[in-house]
TORKOL-4160 file (C-alpha; in steps of 0.2 Angstrom, whole numbers, padded with zeros to 4 digits, m for minus):
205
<pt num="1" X="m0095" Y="0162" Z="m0189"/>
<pt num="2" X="m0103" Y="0155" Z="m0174"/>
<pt num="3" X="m0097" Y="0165" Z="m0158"/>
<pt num="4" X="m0106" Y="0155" Z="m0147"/>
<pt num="5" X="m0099" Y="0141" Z="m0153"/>
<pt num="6" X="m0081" Y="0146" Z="m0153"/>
<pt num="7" X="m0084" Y="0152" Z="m0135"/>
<pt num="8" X="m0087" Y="0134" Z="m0130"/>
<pt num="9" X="m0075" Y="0127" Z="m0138"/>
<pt num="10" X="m0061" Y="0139" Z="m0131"/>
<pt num="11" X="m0068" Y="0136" Z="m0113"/>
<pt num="12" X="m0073" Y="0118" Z="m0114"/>
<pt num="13" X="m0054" Y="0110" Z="m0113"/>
<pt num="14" X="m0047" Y="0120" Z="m0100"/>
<pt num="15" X="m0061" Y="0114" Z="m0091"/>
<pt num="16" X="m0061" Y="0097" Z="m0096"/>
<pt num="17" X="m0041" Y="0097" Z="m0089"/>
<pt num="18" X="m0045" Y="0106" Z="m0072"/>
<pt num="19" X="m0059" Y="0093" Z="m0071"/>
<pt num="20" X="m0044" Y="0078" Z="m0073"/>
<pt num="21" X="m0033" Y="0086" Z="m0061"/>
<pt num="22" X="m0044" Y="0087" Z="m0049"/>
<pt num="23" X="m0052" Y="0070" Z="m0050"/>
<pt num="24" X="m0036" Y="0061" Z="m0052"/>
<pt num="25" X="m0028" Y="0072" Z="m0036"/>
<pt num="26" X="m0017" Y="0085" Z="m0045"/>
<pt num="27" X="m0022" Y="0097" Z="m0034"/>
<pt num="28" X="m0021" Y="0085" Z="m0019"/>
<pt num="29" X="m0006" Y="0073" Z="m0017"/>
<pt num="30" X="m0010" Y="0057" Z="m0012"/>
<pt num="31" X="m0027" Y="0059" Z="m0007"/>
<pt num="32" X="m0036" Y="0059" Z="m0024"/>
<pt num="33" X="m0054" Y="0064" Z="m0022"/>
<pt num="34" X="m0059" Y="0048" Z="m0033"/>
<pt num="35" X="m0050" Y="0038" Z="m0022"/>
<pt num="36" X="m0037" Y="0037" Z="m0036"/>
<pt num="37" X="m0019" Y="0038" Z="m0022"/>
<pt num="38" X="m0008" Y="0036" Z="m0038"/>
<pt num="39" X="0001" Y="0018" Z="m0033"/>
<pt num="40" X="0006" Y="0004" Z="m0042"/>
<pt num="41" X="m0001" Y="m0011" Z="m0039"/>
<pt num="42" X="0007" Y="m0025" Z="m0027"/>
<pt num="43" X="0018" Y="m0037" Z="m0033"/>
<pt num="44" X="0006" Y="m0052" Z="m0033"/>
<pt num="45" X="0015" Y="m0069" Z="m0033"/>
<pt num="46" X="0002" Y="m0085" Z="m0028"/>
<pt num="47" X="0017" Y="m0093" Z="m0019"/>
<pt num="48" X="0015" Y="m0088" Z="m0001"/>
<pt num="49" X="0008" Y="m0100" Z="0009"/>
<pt num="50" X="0005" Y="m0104" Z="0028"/>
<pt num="51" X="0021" Y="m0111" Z="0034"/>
<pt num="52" X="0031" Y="m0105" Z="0021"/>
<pt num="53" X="0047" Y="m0117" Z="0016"/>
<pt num="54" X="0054" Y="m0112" Z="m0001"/>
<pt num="55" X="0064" Y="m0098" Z="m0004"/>
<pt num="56" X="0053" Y="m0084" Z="m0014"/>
<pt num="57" X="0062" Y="m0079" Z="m0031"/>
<pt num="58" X="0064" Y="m0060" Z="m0027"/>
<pt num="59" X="0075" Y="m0059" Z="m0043"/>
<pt num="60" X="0058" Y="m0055" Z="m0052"/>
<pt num="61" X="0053" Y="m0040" Z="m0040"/>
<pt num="62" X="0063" Y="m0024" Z="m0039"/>
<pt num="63" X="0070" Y="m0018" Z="m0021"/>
<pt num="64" X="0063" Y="m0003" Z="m0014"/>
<pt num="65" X="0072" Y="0010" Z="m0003"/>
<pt num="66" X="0062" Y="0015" Z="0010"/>
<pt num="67" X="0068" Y="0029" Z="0023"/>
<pt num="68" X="0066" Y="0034" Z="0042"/>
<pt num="69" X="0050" Y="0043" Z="0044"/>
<pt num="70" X="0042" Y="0038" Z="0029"/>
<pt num="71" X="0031" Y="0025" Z="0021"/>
<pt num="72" X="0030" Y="0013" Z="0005"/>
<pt num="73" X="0012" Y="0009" Z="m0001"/>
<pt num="74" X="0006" Y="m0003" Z="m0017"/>
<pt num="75" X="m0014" Y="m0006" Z="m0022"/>
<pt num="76" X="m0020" Y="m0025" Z="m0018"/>
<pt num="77" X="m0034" Y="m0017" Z="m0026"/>
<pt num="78" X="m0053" Y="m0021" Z="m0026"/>
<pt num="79" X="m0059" Y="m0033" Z="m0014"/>
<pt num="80" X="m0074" Y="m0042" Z="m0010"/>
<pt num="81" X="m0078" Y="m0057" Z="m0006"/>
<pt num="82" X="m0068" Y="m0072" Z="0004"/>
<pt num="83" X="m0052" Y="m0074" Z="0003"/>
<pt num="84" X="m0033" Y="m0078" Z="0008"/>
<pt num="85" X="m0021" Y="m0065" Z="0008"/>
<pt num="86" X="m0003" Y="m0065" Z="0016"/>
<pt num="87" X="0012" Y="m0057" Z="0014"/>
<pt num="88" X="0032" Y="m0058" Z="0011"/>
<pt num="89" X="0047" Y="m0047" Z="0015"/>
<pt num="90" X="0063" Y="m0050" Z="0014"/>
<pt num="91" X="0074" Y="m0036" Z="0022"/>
<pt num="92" X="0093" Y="m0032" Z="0011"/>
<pt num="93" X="0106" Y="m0028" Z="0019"/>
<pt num="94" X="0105" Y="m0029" Z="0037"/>
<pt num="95" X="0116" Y="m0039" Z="0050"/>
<pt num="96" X="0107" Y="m0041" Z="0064"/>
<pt num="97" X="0090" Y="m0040" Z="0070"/>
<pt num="98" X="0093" Y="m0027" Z="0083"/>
<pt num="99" X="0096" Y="m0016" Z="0064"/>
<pt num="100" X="0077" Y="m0014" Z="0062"/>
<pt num="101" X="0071" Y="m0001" Z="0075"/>
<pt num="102" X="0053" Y="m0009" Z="0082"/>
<pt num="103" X="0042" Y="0005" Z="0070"/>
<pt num="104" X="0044" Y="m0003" Z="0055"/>
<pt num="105" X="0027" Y="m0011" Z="0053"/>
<pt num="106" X="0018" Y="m0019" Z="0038"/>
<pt num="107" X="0000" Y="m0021" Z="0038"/>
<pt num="108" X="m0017" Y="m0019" Z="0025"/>
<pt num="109" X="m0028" Y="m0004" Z="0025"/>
<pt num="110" X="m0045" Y="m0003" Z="0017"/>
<pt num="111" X="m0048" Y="0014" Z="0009"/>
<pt num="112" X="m0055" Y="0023" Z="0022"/>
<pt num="113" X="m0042" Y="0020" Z="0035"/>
<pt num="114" X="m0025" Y="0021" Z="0022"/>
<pt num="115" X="m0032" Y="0040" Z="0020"/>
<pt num="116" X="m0032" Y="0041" Z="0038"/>
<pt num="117" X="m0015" Y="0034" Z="0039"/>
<pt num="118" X="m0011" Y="0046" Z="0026"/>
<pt num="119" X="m0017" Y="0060" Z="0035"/>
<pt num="120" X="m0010" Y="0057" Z="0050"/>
<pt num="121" X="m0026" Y="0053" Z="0059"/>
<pt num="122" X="m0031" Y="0038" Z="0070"/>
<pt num="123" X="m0033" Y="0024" Z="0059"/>
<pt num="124" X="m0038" Y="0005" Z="0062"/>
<pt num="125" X="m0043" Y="m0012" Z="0052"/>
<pt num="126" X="m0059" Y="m0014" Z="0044"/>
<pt num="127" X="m0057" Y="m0032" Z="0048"/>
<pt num="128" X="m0050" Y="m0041" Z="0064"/>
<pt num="129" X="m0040" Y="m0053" Z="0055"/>
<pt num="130" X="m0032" Y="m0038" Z="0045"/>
<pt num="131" X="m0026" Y="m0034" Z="0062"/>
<pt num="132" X="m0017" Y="m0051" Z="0062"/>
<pt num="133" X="m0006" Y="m0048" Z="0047"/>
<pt num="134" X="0003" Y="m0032" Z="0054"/>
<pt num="135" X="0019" Y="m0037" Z="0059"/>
<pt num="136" X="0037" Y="m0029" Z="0066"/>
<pt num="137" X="0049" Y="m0032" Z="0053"/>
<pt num="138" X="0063" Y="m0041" Z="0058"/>
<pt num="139" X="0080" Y="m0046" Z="0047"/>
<pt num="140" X="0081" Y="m0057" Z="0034"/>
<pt num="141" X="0062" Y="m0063" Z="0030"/>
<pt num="142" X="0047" Y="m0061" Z="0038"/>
<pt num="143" X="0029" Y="m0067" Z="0033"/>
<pt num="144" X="0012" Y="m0067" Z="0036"/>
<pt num="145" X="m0004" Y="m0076" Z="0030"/>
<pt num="146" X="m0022" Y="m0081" Z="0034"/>
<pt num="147" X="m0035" Y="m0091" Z="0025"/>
<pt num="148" X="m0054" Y="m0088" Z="0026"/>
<pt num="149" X="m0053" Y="m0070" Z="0028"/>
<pt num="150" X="m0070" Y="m0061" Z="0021"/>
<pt num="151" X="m0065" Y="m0043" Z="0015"/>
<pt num="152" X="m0082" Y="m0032" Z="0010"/>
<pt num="153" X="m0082" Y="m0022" Z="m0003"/>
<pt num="154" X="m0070" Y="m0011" Z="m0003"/>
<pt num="155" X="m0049" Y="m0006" Z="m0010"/>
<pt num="156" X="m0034" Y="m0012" Z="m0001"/>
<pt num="157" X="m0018" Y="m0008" Z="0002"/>
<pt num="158" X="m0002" Y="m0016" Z="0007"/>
<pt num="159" X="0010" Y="m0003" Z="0018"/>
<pt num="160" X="0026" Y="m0002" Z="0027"/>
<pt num="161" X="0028" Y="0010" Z="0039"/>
<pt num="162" X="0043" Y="0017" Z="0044"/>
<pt num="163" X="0038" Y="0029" Z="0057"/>
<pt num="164" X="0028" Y="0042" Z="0045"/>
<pt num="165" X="0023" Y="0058" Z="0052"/>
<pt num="166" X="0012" Y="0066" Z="0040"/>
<pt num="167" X="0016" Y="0084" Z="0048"/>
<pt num="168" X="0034" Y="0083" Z="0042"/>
<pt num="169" X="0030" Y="0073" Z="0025"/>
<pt num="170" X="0039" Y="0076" Z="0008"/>
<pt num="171" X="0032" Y="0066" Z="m0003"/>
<pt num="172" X="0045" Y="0061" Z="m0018"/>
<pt num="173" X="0032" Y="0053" Z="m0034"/>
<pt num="174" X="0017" Y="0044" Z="m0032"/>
<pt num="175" X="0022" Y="0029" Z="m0027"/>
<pt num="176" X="0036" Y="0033" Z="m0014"/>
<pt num="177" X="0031" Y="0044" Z="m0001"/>
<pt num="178" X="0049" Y="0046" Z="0009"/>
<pt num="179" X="0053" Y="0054" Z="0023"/>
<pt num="180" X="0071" Y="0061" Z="0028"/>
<pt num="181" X="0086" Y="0053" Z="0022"/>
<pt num="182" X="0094" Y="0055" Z="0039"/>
<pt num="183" X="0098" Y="0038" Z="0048"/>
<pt num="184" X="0099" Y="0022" Z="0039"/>
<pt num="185" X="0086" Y="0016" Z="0025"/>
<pt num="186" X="0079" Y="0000" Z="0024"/>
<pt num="187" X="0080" Y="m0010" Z="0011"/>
<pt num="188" X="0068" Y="m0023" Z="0005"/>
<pt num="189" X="0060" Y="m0035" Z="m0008"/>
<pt num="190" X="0042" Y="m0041" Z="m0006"/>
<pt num="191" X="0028" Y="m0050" Z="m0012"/>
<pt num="192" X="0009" Y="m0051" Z="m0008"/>
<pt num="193" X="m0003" Y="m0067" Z="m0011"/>
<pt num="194" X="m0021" Y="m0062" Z="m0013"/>
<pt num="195" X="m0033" Y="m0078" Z="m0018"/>
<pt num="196" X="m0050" Y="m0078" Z="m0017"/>
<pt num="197" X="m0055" Y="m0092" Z="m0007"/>
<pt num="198" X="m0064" Y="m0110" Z="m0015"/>
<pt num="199" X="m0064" Y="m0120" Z="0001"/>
<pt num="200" X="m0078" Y="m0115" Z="0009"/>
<pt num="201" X="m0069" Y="m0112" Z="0023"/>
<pt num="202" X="m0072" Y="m0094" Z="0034"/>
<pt num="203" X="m0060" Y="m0087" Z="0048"/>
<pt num="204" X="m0071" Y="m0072" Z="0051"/>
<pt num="205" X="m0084" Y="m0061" Z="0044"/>
């Protein structure tokens, strides 16, 4: 029998796991050292468009419950290149604007700065017109949506803040980081639109 063998063999999948876990961030939440946050990807519907006038079929999205002090995050994915990229949100059951507390704000993070946001350190936009699609949300639907943006290379992510305070997180599955249940949730459907763009046509570098 070859022992050496057998010693490697024994010591080669325990490895092999620790290796996964710590690549794919089980030892580290939702920062995974590969860049790997564990999110879904966006709902991406191709129907959003600058003045938007038609109703959006949220029939075919799921609503998410998102509580005070929290956050709800979804991967746009790889980016790089020109392109026009907007948002929708349509906000369940809420009667009047005054409802929605001025905190909860949408916007797109590149990598770098959702880890940031994450963390609970300073974060910003990689892009100034980035900047322009943050937005308040306010009762029944809000939107957003540029053409021409160029997006360097680099991942994206769509985010709603509700106020999240990463010292006083607790993080409930990958893909809902939620905060206290205290005080009332918001509800909401919504849908990204992310094109790469044929026109020719830049806003911004």
């Amino acid at each position: 029998m070859d022992t050496n063998r057998s010693l490697v063999d024994v010591y080669s999948i325990p490895i092999a796991i620790l290796f996964l876990l710590i690549t794919t961030g089980g030892f580290t939440g939702n920062n995974g050292l590969s860049g790997d946050f564990g999110l879904d990807y966006c709902h991406d519907k191709d129907n959003i468009t600058v003045n938007p006038v038609i109703m959006m079929d949220y029939d075919e999205t799921e609503r998410t419950v998102l509580h005070p002090n929290s956050f709800f995050a979804c991967e746009l994915g790889y980016v790089n290149g020109v392109v026009d990229l907007g948002w929708n949100i349509y906000t369940d059951d809420i009667g009047t604007p005054s409802e929605i507390e001025p905190w909860w704000q949408v916007m797109i993070l590149n990598h770098d700065n959702y880890k940031k946001f994450v963390n609970g350190e300073t974060y910003g936009f990689s892009n100034f017109y980035l900047s322009d699609l943050q937005s308040s949300v306010g009762a029944g639907e809000t939107s957003e949506y540029k053409v021409g943006i160029t997006l360097h290379s680099d991942t994206y992510f769509f985010v709603v803040d509700s106020g999240y305070e990463a010292q006083s997180r607790g993080l409930i599955g990958p893909n809902s980081p939620t905060g206290t249940s205290a005080g009332s949730p918001l509800y909401f459907y919504y849908m990204v639109d992310l094109d790469y763009d044929t026109s020719g046509v830049k806003t911004t570098n």
